[in-house]
C-alpha positions in Angstrom: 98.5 27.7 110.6 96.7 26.4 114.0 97.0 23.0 115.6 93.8 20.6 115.4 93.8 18.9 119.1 92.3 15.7 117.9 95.0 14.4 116.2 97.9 15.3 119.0 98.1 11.4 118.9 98.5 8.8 116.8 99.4 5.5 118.7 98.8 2.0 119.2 97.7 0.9 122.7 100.5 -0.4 124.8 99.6 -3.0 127.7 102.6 -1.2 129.8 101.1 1.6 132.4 104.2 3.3 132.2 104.0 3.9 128.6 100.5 5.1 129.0 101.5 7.8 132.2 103.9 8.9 129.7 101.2 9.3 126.9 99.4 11.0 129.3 101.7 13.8 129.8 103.7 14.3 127.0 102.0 17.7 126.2 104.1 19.2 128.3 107.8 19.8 127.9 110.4 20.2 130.3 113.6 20.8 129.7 116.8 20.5 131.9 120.5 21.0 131.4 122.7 17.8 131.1 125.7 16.0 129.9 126.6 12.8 128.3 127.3 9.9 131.0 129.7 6.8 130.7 126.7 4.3 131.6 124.2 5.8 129.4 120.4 5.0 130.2 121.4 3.8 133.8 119.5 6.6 135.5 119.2 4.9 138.9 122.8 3.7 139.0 121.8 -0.2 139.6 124.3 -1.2 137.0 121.5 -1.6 134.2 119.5 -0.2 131.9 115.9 -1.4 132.3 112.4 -0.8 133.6 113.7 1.2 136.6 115.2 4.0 134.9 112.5 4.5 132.6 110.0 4.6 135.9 112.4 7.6 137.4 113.2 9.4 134.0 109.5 9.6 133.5 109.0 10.5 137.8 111.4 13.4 137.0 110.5 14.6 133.4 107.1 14.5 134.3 105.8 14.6 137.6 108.7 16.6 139.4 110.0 13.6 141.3 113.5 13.0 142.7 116.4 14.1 140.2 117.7 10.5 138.8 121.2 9.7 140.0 123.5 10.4 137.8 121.4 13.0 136.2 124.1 13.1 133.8 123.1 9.1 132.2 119.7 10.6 131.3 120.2 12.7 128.0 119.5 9.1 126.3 118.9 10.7 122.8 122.2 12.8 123.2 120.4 16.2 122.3 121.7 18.1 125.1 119.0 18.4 127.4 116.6 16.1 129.6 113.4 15.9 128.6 110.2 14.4 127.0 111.9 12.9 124.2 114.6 11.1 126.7 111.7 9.5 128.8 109.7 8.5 125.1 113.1 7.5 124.0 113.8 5.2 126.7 110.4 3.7 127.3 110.6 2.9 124.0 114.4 1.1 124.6 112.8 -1.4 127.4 109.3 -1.6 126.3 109.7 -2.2 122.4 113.0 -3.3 121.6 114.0 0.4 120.3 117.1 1.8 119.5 119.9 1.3 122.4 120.6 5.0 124.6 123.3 7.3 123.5 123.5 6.3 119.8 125.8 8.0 117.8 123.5 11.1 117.4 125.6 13.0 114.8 125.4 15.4 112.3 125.1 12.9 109.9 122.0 11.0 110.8 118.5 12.0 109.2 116.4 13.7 112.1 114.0 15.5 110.7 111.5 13.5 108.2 107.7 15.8 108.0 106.8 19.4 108.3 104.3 21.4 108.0 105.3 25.4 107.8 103.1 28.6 107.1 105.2 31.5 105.9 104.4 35.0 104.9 106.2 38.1 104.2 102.8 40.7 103.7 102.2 42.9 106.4 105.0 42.0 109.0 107.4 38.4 108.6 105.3 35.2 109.8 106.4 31.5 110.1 105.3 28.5 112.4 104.3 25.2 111.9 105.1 21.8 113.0 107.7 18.9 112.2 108.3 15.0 113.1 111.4 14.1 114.1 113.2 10.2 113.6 111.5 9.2 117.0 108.3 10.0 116.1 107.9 13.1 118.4 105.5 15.9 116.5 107.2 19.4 117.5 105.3 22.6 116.9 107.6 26.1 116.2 106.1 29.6 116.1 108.2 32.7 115.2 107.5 36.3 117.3 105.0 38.5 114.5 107.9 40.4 113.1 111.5 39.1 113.7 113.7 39.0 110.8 113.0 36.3 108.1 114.8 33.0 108.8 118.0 32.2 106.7 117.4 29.1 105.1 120.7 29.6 103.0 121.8 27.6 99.7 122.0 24.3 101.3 119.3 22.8 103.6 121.8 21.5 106.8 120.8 20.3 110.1 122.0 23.7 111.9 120.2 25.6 109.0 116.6 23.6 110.0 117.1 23.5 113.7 117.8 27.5 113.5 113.9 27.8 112.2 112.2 24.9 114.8 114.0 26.2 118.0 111.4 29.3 118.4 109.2 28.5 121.1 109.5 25.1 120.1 107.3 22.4 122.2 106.1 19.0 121.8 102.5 18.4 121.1 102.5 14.4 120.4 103.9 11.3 119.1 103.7 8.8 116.6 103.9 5.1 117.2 107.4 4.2 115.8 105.6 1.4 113.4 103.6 3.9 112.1 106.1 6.6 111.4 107.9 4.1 108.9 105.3 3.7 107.3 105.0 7.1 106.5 109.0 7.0 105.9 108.4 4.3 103.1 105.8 6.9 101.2 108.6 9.5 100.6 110.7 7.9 98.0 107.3 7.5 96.1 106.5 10.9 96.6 109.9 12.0 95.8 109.2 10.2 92.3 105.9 12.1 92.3 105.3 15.0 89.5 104.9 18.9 90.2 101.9 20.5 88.7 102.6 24.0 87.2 102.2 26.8 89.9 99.0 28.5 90.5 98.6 32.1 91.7 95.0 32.2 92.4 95.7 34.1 96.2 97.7 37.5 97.1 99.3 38.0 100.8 97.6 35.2 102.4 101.5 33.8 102.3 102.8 30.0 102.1 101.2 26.6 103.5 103.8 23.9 102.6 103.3 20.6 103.5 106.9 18.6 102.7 108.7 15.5 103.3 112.6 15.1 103.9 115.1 12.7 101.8 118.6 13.3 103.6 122.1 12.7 102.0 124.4 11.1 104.9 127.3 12.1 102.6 127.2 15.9 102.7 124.4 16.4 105.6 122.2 17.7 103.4 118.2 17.8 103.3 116.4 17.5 100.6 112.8 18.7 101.1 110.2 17.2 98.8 107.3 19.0 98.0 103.9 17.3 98.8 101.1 20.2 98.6 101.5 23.9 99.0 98.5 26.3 99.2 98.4 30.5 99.7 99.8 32.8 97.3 101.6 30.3 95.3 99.9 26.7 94.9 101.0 23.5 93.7 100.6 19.5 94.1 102.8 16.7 93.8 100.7 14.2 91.8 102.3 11.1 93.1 99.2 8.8 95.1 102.3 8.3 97.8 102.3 12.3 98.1 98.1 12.6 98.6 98.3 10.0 100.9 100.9 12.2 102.9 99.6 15.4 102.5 96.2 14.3 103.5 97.8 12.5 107.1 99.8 16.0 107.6 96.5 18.2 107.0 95.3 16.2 110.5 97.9 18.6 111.9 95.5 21.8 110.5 92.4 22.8 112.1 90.4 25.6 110.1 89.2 26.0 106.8 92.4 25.7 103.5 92.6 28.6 102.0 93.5 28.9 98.7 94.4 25.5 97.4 95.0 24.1 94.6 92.6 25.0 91.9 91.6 21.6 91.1 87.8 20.4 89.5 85.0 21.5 91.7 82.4 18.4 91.5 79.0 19.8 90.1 77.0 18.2 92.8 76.2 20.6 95.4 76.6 18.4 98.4 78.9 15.4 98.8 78.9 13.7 102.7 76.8 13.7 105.2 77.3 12.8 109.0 73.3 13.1 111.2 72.3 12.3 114.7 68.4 11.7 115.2 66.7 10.7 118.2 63.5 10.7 119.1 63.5 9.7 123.0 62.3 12.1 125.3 62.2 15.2 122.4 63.3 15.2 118.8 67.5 16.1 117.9 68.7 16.3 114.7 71.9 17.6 114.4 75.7 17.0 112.7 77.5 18.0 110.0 77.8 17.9 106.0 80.9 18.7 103.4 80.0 20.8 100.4 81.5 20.2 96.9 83.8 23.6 97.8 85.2 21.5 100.8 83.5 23.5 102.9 83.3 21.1 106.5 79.6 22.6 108.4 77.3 21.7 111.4 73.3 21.8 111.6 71.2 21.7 114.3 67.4 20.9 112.8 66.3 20.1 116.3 63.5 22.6 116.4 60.8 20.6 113.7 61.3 17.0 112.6 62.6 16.8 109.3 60.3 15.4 107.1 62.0 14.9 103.3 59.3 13.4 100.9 61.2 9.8 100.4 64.1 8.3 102.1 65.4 7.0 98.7 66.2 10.4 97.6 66.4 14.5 98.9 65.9 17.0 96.6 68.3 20.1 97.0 66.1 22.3 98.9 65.1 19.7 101.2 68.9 19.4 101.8 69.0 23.0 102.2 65.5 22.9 104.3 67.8 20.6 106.7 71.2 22.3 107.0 69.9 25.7 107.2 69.5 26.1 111.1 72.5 26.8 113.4 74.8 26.5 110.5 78.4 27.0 111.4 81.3 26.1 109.9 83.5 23.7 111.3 86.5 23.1 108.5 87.3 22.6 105.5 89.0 20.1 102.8 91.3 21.0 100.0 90.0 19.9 96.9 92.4 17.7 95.9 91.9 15.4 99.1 87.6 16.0 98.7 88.0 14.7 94.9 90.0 11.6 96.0 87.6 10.5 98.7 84.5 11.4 96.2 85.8 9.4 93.9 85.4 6.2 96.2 81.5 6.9 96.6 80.8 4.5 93.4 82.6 1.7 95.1 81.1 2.3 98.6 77.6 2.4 97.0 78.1 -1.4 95.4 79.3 -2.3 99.4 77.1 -5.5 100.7 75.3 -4.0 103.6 74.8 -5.9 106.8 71.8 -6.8 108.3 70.8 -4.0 110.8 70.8 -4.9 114.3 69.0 -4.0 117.1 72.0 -3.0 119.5 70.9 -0.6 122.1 66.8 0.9 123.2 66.2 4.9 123.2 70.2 5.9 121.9 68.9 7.1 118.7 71.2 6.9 115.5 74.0 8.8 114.0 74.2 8.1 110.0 77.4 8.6 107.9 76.5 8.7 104.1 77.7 10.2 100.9 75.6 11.4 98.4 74.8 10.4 94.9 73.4 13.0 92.4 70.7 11.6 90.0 70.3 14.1 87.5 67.4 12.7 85.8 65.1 13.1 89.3 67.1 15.3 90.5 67.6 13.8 93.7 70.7 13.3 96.0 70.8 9.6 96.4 72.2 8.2 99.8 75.2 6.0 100.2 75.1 4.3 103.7 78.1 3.8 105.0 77.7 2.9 108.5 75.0 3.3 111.5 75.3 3.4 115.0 72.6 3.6 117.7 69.0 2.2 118.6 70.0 0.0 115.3 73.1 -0.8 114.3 74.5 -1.3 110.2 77.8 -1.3 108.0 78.9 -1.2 105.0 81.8 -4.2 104.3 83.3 -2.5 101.0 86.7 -1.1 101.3 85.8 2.3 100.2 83.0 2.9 102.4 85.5 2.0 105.6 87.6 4.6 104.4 85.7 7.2 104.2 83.9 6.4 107.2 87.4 6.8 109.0 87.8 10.0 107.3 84.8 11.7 108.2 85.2 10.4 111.8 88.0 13.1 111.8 85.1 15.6 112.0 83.2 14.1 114.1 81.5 11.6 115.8 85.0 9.3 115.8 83.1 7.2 118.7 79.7 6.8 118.6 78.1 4.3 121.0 76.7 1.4 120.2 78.4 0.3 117.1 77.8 -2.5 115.0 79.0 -5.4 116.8 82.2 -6.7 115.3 
C-alpha cells in the first residue's frame, strides 16, 4: 500500500499562526524521552497553561529551540514521549477548547478508531499501512520485507495493536477534530452494515483492509469492523455509512486497486471526464478521464486541435481519437465507489446550470463532465458539471457538486478563475 501526498491533510483553516507553523511541520516527527510532571501542560513554568507553552512546545518539537522548562510537564497526551502529537495536543487545548493535558490516558480509553493495512504472506511476510488515532493524528507503519508475521492473538487489546503500528511508525497528518467525529458517528452504522460473501477472484497479491474500531471500555477490547477488503480474499460491507468510509480511507491510497470487489462493470465504455483547452499563444488540450474499469488516466492531445463532429455528443472513437496521445495512467477507483458516484450522473444532468461568465481573458478552460451513453445515436452525451477559465459555469444540483469534489481528488482541485460565488 503507498501513501497518496495530497490528502496528508484534512483541516479547517485556523486564524491562529501558531496552529498553522504547526500544520506546517507536522510531517516530521521527533521524538524525545520524558516523564509525567505535577503541573502538566505548564511548559514554561509561569504557573499556567496557555498560549506560551504551546509557542515553546512547538519551538522545541519543531524547530529545535530551547528545551521547555520542566521538560518533564510536556508529555501532555501521557504517551511517554515528547513529540508532534504533544504540540497538536496542546495547541488544540488553548486554541479550541480541547481536551485538558494529562488526561487519564489508560488502557481503557478507545485510541485507535481507522486503519488501513496491506498484508501478505506470498513470497516473504509484508504488512504496513496507516491508522487515526482519538486526536486525529494519521500514523503510517511499515514492517522490514521479511520479519516474522505479527501476533494479533485471540483478542484484539491495545498492547496487541500498538505491537503492529510501532514499526517505523511516523506521522503523516491530521484531521481536524470536528471532522474526525464525524467520521466516529459513521461507525456504529457501518457496524450495522451487512458482509457480502467472499470473493476469491486474486492469488498472492495478499490483503487490503480498510476497517473501523468499536472498543469495549469493559474488557479493553477492539472490535475491528470490516469496511472493504480487496487482494486475495474480497469483500464489502453494504452499509452506505461503510462506502462513505471506505471511500474517505482510499484518499490514503495512491495507485491503481487491485483486485476489488467483483461488483457490475457499467457497459458504457467511458464515465468522467476532466479537460484543459486553451487556445492563447498555441493550442493545449490535456487532463484526465475514468474508464468504466475504474481505470484513473491522463491525455495530452496538444499536438492537433481536437475537432469532434458536434459538441452535443462524441462518438467512441472520437473519445478514443482524444485520449489516445501521451496516455498514462494515473489511478484507479474500486468499482464499488465508481458505481456509487455513476449513479449520481442522472441527477447531476437535471442540475440548473448557471449563466456562464466571463471571469478572466486568455486563461483558457478546464471542463469537469460525466458522460451519458445514448445508445440509439450512439453518442456519449456530456454532463457539465462545472467550468473554470476564460468563462466561468456551475452546476447547482447536489450531485454534480459531489462529484465535482471527487474528481478534484485527481486533479485540478484548484483551478483559477472559478465561478464567482
Amino acid at each position: 500500500m503507498m501513501l497518496r501526498s495530497s490528502y496528508i491533510f484534512n483541516h479547517k483553516q485556523s486564524e491562529c499562526m501558531v496552529c498553522r507553523v504547526a500544520v506546517i511541520v507536522l510531517l516530521s516527527l521527533m521524538t524525545f524521552g520524558g516523564v509525567r510532571a505535577e503541573v502538566c501542560g505548564d511548559v514554561n513554568d509561569d504557573d499556567a497553561v496557555n498560549v506560551g507553552d504551546a509557542v515553546c512546545l512547538i519551538n522545541y518539537v519543531f524547530r529545535g529551540g530551547p528545551i521547555c522548562d520542566p521538560i518533564t510537564a510536556a508529555d501532555v497526551n501521557e504517551d511517554g514521549s515528547v513529540n508532534v502529537g504533544d504540540a497538536v495536543y496542546l495547541i488544540r487545548y488553548v486554541f479550541r477548547d480541547g481536551a485538558v493535558p494529562c488526561p487519564a490516558f489508560a488502557s481503557d480509553v478507545q485510541k485507535v478508531y481507522f486503519e488501513v493495512m496491506y498484508e501478505n504472506y506470498a513470497w516473504g511476510y509484508a504488512l504496513n499501512g496507516i491508522y487515526i488515532d482519538s486526536y486525529g493524528l494519521v500514523y503510517s507503519y511499515s514492517w522490514e520485507y521479511g520479519t516474522d508475521p505479527w501476533e494479533r492473538g485471540d483478542t484484539l487489546t491495545e498492547e496487541v495493536l500498538f505491537t503492529k503500528y510501532d514499526r517505523n511508525s511516523a506521522v503523516i497528518g491530521f484531521l481536524d477534530p470536528e471532522f474526525l467525529e464525524e467520521k466516529i458517528a459513521k461507525i456504529e452504522g457501518a457496524e450495522a452494515g451487512e458482509l457480502s460473501p467472499p470473493a476469491f477472484g486474486c492469488a498472492d497479491f495478499g490483503i487490503n483492509s480498510y476497517l473501523a474500531y468499536t472498543f469495549d471500555d469493559a474488557t479493553g477490547i477492539y472490535n475491528p469492523v470490516l469496511l472493504y477488503q480487496a487482494g486475495d480474499v474480497a469483500r464489502k460491507n453494504g452499509s452506505p455509512e461503510a462506502l462513505e468510509l471506505f471511500e474517505w480511507l482510499t484518499a490514503w491510497n495512491d495507485g491503481a486497486p487491485i483486485c476489488g470487489y467483483p461488483d457490475t462493470t457499467i457497459e458504457q465504455k467511458y464515465l468522467f471526464d476532466v479537460t484543459f483547452i486553451n487556445f492563447a499563444w498555441g493550442y493545449t488540450c490535456r487532463g484526465f478521464y475514468i474508464d468504466n474499469e475504474g481505470v484513473v488516466r491522463s491525455f495530452d492531445h496538444s499536438h492537433e486541435q481536437w475537432h469532434p463532429a458536434s459538441d452535443e455528443g462524441y462518438t467512441e472513437a472520437e473519445l478514443a481519437d482524444k485520449y489516445f496521445y501521451n496516455n498514462q495512467q494515473i489511478g484507479g477507483v474500486y468499482k464499488t465507489i465508481l458505481n456509487a458516484k455513476f449513479d449520481l450522473v442522472d441527477e447531476a444532468a437535471e442540475g440548473p446550470l448557471s449563466p456562464r461568465v466571463n471571469v478572466c481573458y486568455d486563461a483558457g478552460g478546464v471542463s469537469f463532465k460525466a458522460y451519458q451513453y445514448d445508445a440509439v445515436a450512439e453518442l456519449y452525451r456530456p454532463v457539465l458539471l462545472y467550468t473554470a477559465g476564460s468563462w466561468a459555469q456551475k452546476n447547482f444540483a447536489p450531485e454534480a457538486i459531489a462529484l465535482l469534489e471527487w474528481l478534484q481528488t485527481y486533479g485540478y482541485s484548484n483551478p483559477a478563475c472559478g465561478y464567482p460565488e
